[in-house]
N, C-alpha and C positions, 0 to 999 in steps of 0.2 A: 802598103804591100799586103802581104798576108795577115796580117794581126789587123789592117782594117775592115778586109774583107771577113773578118772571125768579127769585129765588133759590129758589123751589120748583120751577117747569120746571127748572131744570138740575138740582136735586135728583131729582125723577121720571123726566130724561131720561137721568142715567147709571146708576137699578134699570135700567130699561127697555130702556135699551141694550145692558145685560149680560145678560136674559133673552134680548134678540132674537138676541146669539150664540150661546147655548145652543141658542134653537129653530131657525134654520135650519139645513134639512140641507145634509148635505155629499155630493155625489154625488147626492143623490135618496134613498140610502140609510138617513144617519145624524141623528142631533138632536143631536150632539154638538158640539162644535167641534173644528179638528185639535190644539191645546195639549192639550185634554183626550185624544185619541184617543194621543198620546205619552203622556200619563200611563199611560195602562191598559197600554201596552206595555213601560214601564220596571217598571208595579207587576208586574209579571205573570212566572209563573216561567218563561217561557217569551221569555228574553231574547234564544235564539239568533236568532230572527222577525226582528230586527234587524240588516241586514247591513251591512256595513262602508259603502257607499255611504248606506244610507239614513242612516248617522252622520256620513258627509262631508254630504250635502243637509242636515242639521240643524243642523251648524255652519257650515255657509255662511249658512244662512238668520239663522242668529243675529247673525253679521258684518254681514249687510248690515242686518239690525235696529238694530244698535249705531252702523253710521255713517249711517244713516236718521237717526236721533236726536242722534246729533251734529250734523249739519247742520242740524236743525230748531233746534237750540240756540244756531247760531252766527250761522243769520239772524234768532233772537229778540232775542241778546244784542245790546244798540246800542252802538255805535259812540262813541268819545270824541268825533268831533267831532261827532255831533247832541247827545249829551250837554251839551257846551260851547255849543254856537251853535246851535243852535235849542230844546231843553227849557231853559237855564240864562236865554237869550237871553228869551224869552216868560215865562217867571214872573217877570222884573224888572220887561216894559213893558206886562205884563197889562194895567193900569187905563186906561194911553194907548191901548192898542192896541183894547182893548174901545172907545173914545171915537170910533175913527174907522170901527168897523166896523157900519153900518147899513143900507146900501144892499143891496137885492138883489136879486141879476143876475137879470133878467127871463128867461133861460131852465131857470135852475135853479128859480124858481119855477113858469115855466109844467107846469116833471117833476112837481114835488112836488102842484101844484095837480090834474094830472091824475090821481094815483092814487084809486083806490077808498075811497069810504067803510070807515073802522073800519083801515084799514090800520096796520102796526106798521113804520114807519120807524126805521131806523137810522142814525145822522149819526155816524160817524165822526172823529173830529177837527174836533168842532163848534168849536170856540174859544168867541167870549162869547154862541152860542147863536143866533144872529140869525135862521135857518133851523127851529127848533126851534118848532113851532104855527104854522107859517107857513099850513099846511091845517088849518083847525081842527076837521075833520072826520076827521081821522085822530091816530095814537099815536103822537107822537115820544120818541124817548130817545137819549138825547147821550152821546158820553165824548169825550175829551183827552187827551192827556198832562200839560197843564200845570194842577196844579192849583189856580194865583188864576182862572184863566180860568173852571175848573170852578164853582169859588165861587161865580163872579159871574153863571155861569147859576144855580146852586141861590138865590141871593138872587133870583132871579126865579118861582123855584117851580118850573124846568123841571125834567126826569127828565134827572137825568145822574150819569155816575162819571168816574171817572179812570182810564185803559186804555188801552194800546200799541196801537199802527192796527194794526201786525205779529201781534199776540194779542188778538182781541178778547176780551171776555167773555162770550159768550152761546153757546148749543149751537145745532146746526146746523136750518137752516132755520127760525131764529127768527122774525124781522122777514119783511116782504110787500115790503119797498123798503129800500136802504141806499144815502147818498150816502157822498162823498168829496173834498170842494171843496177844493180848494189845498192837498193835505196830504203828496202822495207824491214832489213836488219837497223836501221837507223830508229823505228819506230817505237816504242814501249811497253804498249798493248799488245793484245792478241788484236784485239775491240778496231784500233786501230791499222792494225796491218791488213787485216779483208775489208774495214770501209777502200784503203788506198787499191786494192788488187779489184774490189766491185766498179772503184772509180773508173781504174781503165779499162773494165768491159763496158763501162757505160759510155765514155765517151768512143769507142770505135762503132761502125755500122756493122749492121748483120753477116756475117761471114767473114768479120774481119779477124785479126790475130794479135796476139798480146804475148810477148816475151819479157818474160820476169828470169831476174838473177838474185841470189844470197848465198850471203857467206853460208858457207858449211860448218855446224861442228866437230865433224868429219874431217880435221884439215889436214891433207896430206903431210904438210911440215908441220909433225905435230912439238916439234920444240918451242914453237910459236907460240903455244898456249903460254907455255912460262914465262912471255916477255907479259903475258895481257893480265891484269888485275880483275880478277873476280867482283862480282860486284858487291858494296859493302850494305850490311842490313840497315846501316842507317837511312841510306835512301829510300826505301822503304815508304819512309813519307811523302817522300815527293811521286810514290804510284797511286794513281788513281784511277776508278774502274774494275770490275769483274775480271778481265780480259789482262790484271797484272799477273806477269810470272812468280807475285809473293802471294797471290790468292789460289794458285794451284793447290790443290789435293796432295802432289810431293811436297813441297816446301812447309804448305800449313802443318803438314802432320810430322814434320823432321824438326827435332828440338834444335840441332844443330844449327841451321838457319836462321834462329834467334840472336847468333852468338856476332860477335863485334868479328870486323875482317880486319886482317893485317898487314896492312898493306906490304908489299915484297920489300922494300926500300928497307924497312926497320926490321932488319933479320936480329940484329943485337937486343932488339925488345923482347923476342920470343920466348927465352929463356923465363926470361923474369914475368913474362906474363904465364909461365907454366910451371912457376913454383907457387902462384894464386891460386890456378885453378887446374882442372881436371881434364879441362877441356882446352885446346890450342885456337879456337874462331873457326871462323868459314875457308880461311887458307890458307892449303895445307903444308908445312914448308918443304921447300924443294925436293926434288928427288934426290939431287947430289948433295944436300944439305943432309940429308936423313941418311946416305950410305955411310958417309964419312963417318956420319956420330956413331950409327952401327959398329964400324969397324972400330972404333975408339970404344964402343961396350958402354956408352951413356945410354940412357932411356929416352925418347922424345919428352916423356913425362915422369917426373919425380917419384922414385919411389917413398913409401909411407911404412909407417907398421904392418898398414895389411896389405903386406907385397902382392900376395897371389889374386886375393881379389883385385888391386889396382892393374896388374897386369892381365885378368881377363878383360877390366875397362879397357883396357888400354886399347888392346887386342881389337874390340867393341867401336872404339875410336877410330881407330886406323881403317875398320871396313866403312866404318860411317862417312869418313872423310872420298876415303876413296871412290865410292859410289857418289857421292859429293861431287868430285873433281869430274866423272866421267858425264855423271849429267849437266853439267853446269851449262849454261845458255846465255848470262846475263855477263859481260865484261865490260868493262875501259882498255883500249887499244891506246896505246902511246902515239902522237905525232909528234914527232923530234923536229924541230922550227930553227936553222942554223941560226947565230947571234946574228948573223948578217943580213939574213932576209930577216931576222926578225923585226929590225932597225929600220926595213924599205916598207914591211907592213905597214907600221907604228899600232898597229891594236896589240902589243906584248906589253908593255908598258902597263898599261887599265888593267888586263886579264895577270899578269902578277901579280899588282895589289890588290885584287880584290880574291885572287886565292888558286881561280882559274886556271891558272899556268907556273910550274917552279921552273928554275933551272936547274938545269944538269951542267957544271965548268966542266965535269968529266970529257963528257960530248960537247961541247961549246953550244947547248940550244937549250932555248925554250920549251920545256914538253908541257906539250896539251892532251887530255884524257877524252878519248870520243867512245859516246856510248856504243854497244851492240850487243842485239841479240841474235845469236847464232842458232840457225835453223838445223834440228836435227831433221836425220832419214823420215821422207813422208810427211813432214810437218808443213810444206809448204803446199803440196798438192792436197793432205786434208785440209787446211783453210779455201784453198782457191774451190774445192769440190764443193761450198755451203754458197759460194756464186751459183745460183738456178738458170742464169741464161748465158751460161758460157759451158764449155767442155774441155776438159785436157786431150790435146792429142797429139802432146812430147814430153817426155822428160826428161834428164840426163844431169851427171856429175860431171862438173868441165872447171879446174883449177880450182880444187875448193871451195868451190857453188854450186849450191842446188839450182838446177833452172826448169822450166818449165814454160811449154806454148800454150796457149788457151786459143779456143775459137767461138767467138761468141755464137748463136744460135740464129739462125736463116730461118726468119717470120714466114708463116705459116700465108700462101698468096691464095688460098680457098676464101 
């Protein structure tokens, strides 16, 4: 069906693409390419043509070829923790997660509904497909990373694979349309999230359209923030790249940020970890945790001999924290796994013992921790703006997501 006719185009498009270097010229001149035009120079007895500069420009060019490719390698390679908490996270809660995923967002339909007859959309990190023949007038084809999710679109008959958002599978200017709903809050880089947003301008054709969704920091239900766990400084190690949110200019130059997180669970540790130290971690405890002790006339933090100066710390603290809490970007979102489905999965079992997933008897479920990074106002449209052959030309707030339309750029027929 459609995925053989994709595995013949990218078989036709990498002959084709090697001829089409051959034939354009170089200069106006030549039909060669320049690798080839150093071949004929090195074959040739007439080696002295080569001068000492033109053999530095040749190994510089090489160098920078070499950490080209390295860096393409290190934004492909993922990250332990999406590895952990979001691809390990999603193949356990697939079958739940598919159960409660049906509805669909009326303006991501009104994109899809609007495109052209015959068009070849790409979905990107469809999950269990939900979007996938939503116009039934046009040609979808799905991938994912996680592959129960993929399954359970193919048990539906839909065209889908398993494929990294950051690599997709298809040659360039495949698809007429490529979405991206809820999938680059998943990522952990910066580094990472414009290689995935480059990707689907590269796989659409010239003029075509790209609709990206992400979570908001911005979340209208902002009670919601208190159920998600800030993220703890220990992970830390597991970022890697320029592009992590522990290499910012905010976080590196905030002492605060260094300090151990707490998780929400252990409110009864807090105390006693605030008769150690000065300082409470990275978060902060509750709002209604902190009225109540107010009203009861306790301190968040122990007073000392030198009351006045601990209580300008204090003071000190509490703004620190709070400019904290308001920028904060990095969370664990709960997925609550009833004990029931969690028995039909069978992947709760492994991911309890090995630390993955605790239970809650409160709630009768398994809870699994999935990374995200919540995109604040603008941050998603300055990344996609560092895309050179695409343009914005929408953006809007729709259920606590940033989204945004891209149009890639219509080649120049001069």
């Amino acid at each position: 069906m459609i995925l053989d006719v994709l595995r013949t185009l990218r078989t036709s498009s990498s002959s084709s693409s090697t001829r089409a270097r051959i034939v354009l010229p170089s200069c106006g001149f030549y039909s060669v390419s320049t690798s080839k035009m150093r071949d004929i120079k090195v074959k040739s007895d007439s080696r002295e043509l080569l001068t000492s500069s033109d053999e530095e420009e040749e190994a510089a060019a090489q160098i920078r070829e070499k950490e080209i490719s390295s860096s393409s390698l290190s934004v492909k390679s993922t990250p332990e923790i999406e590895k952990k908490y979001v691809h390990r996270v999603y193949d356990a809660i697939a079958p739940h997660f598919s159960s409660t995923r049906f509805a669909k967002w009326p303006k991501v339909a009104a994109f899809l509904e609007s495109l052209p007859c015959g068009s070849v959309i790409l979905d990107a990190g469809c999950g269990n497909g939900k979007y996938l023949g939503l116009n039934p007038s046009c040609f979808f084809i799905g991938c994912d990373i996680s592959h129960p999710l993929i399954k359970i679109c193919s048990d539906k008959g839909q065209e889908v694979l398993v494929a990294d958002a950051v690599n997709l599978p298809y040659r360039e200017e495949f698809g007429d349309a490529a979405i991206s709903i809820a999938v680059l809050h998943h990522l952990s880089t910066e580094s990472r999230r414009k290689k995935a947003i480059e990707e689907l301008v590269r796989v659409v054709k010239p003029g075509g359209f790209v609709l990206i969704t992400v979570w908001a920091a911005e979340q209208e239900d902002t009670s919601l923030l208190t159920k998600w766990t800030p993220l703890s400084a220990k992970y830390v190690e597991e970022w890697v790249g320029p592009g992590s949110p522990m290499n910012s200019p905010r976080v590196r130059n905030n002492p605060f940020f260094s300090l151990e997180s707490i998780p929400e669970t252990e409110v009864s540790t807090k105390e006693q970890k605030a008769e150690n130290s000065p300082f409470i971690g990275l978060e902060s405890i509750p709002e209604s945790e902190e009225g109540t002790r107010e009203q009861k006339g306790e301190s968040i933090i122990p007073e000392t001999k030198a009351s006045i100066v601990e209580q300008k710390d204090e003071n000190c603290v509490e703004e620190s924290l709070e400019a904290l809490k308001k920028s904060q970007q990095e969370y664990f979102v709960p997925w609550h796994l009833p004990y029931h489905r969690a028995e039909v999965s069978g992947a709760s079992a492994p991911a309890l013992a090995s630390g993955l997933a605790k239970k809650d008897d409160r709630k009768g479920a398994v809870v699994y921790n999935r990374y995200y990074h919540v995109f604040s106002e603008g941050e998603l449209e300055r990344l996609a703006s560092g895309v050179g052959n695409a343009m914005i030309v929408d953006r809007f707030y729709d259920k606590s997501n940033w989204c945004i339309v891209l149009q890639k750029a219509v080649l120049n027929q001069d």
